[in-house]
N, C-alpha and C positions, 0 to 999 in steps of 0.2 A: 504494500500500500504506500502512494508517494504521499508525502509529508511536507506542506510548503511552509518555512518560519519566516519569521519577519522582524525586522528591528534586531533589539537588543537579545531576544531568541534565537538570533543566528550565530551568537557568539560561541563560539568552541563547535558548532553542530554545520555550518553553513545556511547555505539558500534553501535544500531540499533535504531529505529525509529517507531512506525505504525501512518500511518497519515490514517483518515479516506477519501477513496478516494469518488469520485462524477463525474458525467457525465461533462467533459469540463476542470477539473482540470490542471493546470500546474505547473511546476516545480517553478514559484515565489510565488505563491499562498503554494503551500509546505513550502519552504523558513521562509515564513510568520509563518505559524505553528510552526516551530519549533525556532523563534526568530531570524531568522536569515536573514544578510542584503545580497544582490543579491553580492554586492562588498565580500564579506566574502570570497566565494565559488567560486575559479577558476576552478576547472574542475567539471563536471557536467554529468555525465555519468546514461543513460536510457539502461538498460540490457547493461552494461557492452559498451557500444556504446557513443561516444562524444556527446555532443545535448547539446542543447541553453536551459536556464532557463525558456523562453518562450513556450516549446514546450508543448503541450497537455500528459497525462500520460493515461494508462488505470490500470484497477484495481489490475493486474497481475504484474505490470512494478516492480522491482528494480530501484532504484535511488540509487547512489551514487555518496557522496559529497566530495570534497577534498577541504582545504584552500590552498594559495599558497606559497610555497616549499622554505624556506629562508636558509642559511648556508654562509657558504662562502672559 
């Protein structure tokens, strides 16, 4: 399953990702994989779609992770 990060999520991992996917997978179990805490990752997008960390993936899915957005 590809893995797109972004921002300060790319640091030590890069731009993409392959997580080896499995029947019942979810997006914190990913998380997991790639060292990263559920709090980390505010937006959480399954084919380009919003979705919870919790949800199921299939093999095909895109994931993309975003940390949350600070400036001022």
């Amino acid at each position: 399953m590809r893995v797109q990060l972004f921002a300060t999520l790319r640091e030590g991992r890069g731009k993409e990702a392959e997580v080896p996917w499995r029947e019942g997978i979810d997006g914190v179990t990913v998380l997991k994989a790639l060292d990263l805490e559920p709090e980390d990752v505010k937006i959480f997008l399954i084919n380009g779609v919003h979705s919870d960390p919790d949800a199921v993936l299939n093999d095909d899915d895109v994931l993309s992770l975003f940390p949350a957005v600070g400036g001022g």
